[in-house]
C-alpha positions in Angstrom: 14.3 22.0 5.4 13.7 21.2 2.0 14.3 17.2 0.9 14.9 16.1 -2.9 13.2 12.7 -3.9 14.8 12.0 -7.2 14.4 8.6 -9.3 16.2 5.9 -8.0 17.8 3.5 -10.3 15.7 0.3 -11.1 18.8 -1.4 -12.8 22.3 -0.9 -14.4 20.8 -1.0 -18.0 18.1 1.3 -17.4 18.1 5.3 -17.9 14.7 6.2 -18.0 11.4 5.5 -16.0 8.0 6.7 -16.2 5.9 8.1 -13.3 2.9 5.3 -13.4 1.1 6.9 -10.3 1.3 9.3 -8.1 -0.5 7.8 -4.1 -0.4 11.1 -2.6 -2.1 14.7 -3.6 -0.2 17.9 -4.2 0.5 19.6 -1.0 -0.7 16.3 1.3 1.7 15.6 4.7 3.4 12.4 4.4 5.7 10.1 6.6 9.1 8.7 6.3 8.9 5.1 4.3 5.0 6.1 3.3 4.5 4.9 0.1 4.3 8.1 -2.5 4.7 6.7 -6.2 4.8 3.9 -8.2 7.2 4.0 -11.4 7.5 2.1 -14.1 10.5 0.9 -16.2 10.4 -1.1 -19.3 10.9 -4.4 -17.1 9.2 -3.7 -13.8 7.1 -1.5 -11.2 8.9 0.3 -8.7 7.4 1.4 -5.4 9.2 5.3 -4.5 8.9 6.0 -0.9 8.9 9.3 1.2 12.3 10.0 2.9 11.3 12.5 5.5 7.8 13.9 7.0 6.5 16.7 5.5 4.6 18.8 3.1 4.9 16.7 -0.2 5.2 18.6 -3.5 4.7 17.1 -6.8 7.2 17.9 -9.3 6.9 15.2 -12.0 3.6 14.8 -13.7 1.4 11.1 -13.9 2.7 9.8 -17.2 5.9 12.0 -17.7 8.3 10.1 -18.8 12.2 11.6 -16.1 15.6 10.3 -16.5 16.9 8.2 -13.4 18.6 10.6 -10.8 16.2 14.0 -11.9 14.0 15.0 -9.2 10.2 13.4 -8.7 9.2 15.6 -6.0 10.3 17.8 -2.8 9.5 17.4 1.2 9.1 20.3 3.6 10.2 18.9 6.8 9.9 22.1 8.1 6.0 22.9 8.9 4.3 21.0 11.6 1.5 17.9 10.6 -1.0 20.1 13.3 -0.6 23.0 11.5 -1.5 21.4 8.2 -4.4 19.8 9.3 -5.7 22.4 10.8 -5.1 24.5 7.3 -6.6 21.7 5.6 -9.8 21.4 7.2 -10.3 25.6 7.1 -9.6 25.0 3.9 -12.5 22.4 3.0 -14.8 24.2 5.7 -14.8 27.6 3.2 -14.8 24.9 0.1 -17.9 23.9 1.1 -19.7 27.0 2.6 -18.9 28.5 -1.1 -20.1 25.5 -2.4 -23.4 25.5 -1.0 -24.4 29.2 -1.2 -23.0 28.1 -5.3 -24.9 25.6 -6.4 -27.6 24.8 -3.6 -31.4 25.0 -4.8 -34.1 25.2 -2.0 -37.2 23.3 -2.7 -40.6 23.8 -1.4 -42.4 21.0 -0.5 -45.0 21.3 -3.3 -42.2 22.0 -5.9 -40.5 18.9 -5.0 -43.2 16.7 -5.6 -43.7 18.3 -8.9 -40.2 17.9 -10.0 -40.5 14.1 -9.0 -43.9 13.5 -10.4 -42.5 15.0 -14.1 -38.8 13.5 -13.9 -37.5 17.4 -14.3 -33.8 17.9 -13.2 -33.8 20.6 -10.5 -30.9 22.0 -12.8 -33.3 23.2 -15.3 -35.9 25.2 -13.5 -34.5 29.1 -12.0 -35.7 29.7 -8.9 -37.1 33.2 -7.9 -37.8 33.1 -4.4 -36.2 34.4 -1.7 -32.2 33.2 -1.8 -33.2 31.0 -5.0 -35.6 29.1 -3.9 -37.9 27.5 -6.1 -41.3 27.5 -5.4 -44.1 25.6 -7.2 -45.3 29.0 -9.4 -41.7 28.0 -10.6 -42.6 24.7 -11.7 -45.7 25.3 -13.1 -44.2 28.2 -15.2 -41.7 25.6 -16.6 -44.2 23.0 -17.2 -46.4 25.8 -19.2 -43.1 26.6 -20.9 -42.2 23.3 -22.1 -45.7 21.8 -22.8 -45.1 20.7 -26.1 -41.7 18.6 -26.0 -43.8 16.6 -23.2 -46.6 15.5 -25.2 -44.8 14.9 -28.6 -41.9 13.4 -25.8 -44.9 10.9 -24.3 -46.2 10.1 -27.4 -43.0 9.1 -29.6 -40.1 8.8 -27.4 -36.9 8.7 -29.4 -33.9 6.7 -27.1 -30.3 8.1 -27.8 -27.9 5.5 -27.4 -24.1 7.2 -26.5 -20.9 5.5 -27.3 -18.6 6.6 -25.7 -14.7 5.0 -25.6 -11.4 5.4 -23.0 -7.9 6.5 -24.4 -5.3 5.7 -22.2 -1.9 5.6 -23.0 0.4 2.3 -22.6 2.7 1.6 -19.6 6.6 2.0 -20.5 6.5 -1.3 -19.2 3.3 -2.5 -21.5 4.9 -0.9 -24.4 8.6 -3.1 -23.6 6.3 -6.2 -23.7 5.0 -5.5 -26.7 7.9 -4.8 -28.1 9.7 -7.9 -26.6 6.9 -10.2 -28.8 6.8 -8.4 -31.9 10.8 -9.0 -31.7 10.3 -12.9 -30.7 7.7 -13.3 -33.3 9.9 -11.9 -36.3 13.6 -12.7 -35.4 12.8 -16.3 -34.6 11.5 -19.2 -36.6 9.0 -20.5 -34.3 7.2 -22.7 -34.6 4.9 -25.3 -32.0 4.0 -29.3 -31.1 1.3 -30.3 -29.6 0.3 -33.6 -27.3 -1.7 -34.4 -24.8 -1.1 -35.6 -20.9 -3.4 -37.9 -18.5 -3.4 -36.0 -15.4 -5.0 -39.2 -13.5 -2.2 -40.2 -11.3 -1.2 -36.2 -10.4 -4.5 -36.1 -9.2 -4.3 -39.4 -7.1 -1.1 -38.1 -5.3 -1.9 -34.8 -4.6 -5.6 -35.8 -3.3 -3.4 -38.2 -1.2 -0.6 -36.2 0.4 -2.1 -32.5 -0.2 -3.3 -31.7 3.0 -0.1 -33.4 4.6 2.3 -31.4 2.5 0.1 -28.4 3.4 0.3 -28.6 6.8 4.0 -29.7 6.6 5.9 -26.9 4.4 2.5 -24.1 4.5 2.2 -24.3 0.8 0.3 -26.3 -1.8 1.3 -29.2 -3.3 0.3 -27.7 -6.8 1.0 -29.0 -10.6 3.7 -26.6 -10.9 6.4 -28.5 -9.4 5.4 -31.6 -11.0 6.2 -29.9 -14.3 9.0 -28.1 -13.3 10.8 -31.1 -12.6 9.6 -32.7 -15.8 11.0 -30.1 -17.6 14.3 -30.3 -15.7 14.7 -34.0 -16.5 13.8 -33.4 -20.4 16.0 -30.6 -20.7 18.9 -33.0 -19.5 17.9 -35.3 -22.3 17.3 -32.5 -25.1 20.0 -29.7 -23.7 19.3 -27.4 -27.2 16.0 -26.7 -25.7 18.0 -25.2 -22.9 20.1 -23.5 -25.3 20.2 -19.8 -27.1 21.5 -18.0 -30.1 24.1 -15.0 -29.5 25.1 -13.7 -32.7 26.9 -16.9 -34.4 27.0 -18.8 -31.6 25.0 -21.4 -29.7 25.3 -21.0 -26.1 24.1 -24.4 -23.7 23.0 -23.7 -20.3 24.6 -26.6 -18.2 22.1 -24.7 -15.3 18.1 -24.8 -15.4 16.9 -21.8 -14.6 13.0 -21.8 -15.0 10.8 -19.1 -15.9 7.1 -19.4 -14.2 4.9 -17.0 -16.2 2.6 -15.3 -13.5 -0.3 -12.9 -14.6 0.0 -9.8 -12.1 -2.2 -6.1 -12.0 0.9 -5.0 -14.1 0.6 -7.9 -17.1 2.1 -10.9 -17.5 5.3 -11.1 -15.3 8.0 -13.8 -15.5 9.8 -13.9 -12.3 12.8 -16.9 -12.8 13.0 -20.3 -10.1 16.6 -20.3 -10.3 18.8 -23.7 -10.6 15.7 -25.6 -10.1 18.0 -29.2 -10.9 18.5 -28.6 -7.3 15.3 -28.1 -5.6 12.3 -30.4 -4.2 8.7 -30.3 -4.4 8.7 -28.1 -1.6 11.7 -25.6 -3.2 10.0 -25.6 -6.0 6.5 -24.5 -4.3 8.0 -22.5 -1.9 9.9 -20.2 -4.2 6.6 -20.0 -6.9 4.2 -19.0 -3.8 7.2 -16.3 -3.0 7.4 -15.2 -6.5 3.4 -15.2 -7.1 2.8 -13.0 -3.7 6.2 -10.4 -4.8 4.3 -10.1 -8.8 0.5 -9.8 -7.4 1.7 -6.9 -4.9 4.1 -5.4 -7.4 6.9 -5.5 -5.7 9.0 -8.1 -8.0 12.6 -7.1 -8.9 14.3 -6.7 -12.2 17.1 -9.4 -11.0 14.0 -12.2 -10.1 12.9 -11.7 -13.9 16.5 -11.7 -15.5 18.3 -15.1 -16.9 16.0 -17.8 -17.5 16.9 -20.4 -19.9 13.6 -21.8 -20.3 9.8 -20.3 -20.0 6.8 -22.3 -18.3 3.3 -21.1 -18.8 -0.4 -22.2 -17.6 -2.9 -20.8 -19.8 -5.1 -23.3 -18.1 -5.6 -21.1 -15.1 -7.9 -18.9 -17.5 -9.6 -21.2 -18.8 -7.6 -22.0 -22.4 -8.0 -25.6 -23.8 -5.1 -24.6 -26.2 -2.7 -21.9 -27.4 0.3 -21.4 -29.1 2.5 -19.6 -26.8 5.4 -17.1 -27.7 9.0 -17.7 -27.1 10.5 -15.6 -24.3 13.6 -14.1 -25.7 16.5 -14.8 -25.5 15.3 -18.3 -24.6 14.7 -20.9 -27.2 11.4 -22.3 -26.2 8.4 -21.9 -24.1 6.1 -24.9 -22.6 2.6 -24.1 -22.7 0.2 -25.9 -20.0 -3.6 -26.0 -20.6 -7.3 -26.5 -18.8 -7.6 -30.1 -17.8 -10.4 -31.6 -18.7 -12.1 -35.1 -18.7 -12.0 -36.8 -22.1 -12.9 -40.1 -23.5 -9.7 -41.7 -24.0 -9.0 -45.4 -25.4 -7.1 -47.5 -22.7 -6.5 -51.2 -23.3 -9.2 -51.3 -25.8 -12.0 -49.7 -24.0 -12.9 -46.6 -23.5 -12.5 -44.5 -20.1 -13.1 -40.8 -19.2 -9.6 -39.2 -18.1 -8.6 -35.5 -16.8 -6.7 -34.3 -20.1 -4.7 -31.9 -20.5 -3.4 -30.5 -23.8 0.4 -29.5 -24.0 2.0 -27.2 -26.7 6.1 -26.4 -27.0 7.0 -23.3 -29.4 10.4 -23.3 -30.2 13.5 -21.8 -31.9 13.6 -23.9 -35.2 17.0 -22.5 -35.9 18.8 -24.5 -33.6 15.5 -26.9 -32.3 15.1 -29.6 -34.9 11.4 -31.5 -34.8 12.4 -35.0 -33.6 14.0 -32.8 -30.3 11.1 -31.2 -29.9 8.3 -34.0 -30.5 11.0 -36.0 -28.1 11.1 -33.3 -25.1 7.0 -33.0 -25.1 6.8 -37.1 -25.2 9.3 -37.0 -22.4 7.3 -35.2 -20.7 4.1 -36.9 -20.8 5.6 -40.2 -20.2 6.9 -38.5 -16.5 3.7 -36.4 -15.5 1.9 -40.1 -16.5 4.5 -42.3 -14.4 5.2 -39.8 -12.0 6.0 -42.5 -9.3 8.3 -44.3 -11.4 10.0 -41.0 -12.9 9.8 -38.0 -10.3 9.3 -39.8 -6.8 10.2 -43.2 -6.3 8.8 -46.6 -6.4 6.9 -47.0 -3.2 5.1 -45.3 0.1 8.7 -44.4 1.3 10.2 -43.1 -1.0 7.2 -40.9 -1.7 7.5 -39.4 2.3 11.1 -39.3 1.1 10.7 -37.6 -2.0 7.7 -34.9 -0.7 9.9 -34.5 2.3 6.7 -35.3 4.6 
């Protein structure tokens, strides 16, 4: 019996895919729900698994670009996985037998050490004993030969330095990201404000209640949700910042949905916490540890990365003291997180060394004027500085409360 795999639909919008890899070999026996290919669409990987056992063969090519629905390869049901095996391993067994009686070069003992004591290839000397063996007349005939290049090589060795360079063609989805930021960067009028944050009392309250929260809820207690909340509350004060263009029209988002930028082995993915106005600390880290495992193991939807109204993103993790990130259309703005590090910093009229981080917000100046914008990043650093006062609570209970220890 003879099964079809065609191309199965990653979403409504999308009538093309291209084959990314191929897991299995021509002709290799695989097993119902085995993983076979990887596709990818211009918004995400898709994982294609066998529907049957059987004798796999390949019909679409690495790279080939097949319309949804067309066929990507066929199962034999029908032969037995003994049978194969058994083929297979004939198979290799004469392979190798030709192999060796191919390309095999006997050495004599003397010859070897002559070919090791001279750095010669055994590629480059003929043998002429019996079944090709080389014997150490060989070697000494080739040595006689080649006399010359070894002195003048001994004497004034030339090095030849090879440059060589890869070609590999770009992802559909690679190429859709480029295109997506070549569009952001020329059909909006971005432009970015920077400020800075004091990490300090972050720091005191997650060395504090960490390994509580940790044992609690079995994630971190991280700096994402800290800012994910900030942003929440800011967005209530500045709602154009939560706000996009369609045509003539400016559309307000009365929900947050929050983009969380996550670097995967794809790219850059930006799986969406949806209405985060409604979730804790432990929603919040919950749902980013779910979305970081689904992007690192590729096996993030096109629905968890659809809808957003606004974009975070943590250069920091890299190492970036500052960057001036790009707007994540259709959204109107993107907050841009950096490495914290310890700065002098003037408090009360003397100087004290601080965990700083640097903060930058590009945004849609179309319908994001500058005092919005200059107000949502203060905002900002006046919670992540006062987080007691602004995010949690004023006191030991209301933190428990708050953390939901």
């Amino acid at each position: 019996m003879i099964i079809q795999v065609k191309v199965p639909s990653p979403g409504e919008s999308i009538t093309e895919v291209e084959v990314s890899s191929w897991l299995v070999k021509n002709g290799d026996y695989v097993h119902k729900g085995q993983t076979i290919a990887e596709i990818d669409s211009d918004k995400a990987t898709l994982e294609v698994s066998a529907e049957e056992n059987g004798i796999i063969t390949l019909i679409a090519k690495k790279g080939e670009r097949i319309q949804v629905g067309n066929i990507l390869c066929i199962i034999n049901t029908s032969q037995d996985k003994k049978e194969v095996i058994k083929k297979h391993i004939n198979k290799i067994d004469h392979e190798q037998k030709e192999s060796f009686c191919k390309n095999s070069k006997i050495l004599s003992p003397a010859s070897k050490k002559i070919l090791k004591e001279n750095n010669i290839s055994v590629e480059s000397i003929q043998g002429t004993g019996k079944h090709g063996r080389i014997t150490k007349k060989d070697c000494i005939s080739y040595l006689e030969k080649n006399e010359t290049s070894f002195v003048s090589d001994n004497i004034d060795r030339s090095i030849t330095t090879y440059r060589s360079k890869k070609i590999t063609p770009l992802s559909l989805l690679r190429r859709k990201i480029s295109e997506r930021l070549v569009d952001a960067k020329n059909k909006t009028a971005s432009l970015t404000t920077f400020n800075e944050v004091d990490m300090s009392e972050i720091f005191l309250i997650r060395k504090k209640y960490k390994d509580i929260f940790k044992k609690k809820h079995g994630v971190n207690l991280g700096l994402m949700s800290f800012f994910t909340i900030s942003c929440v509350k800011a967005l209530q004060l500045y709602p154009d910042i939560n706000a996009t263009i369609r045509g003539q029209e400016k559309i307000n988002f009365e929900y947050y949905d929050i983009s969380i930028a996550i670097s995967g082995p794809k790219g850059l993915m930006v799986p969406v916490i949806r209405n985060a106005e409604h979730l804790s600390f432990r929603g919040i880290e919950q749902e980013i540890n779910k979305l970081s495992i689904r992007v690192k193991n590729g096996t993030i939807s096109i629905d968890e990365m659809t809808g957003g109204t606004f974009t975070i993103t943590n250069g920091g993790v890299f190492g970036s003291m500052l960057s001036t990130p790009i707007i994540n259309p259709p959204q109107s703005a993107i907050l841009g997180m950096h490495k914290i590090m310890d700065r002098p910093v003037a408090i009360n009229g003397t100087t004290e060394i601080r965990p700083i981080m640097y903060l930058a917000l590009s945004y849609d100046h179309r319908i994001i004027d500058g005092k919005e914008s200059v107000g949502f990043l203060v905002s900002i650093k006046e919670f992540i500085e006062n987080p007691i006062k602004f995010l949690i609570g004023g006191n030991e209970k209301d933190i428990y409360k708050k953390l939901e220890l």
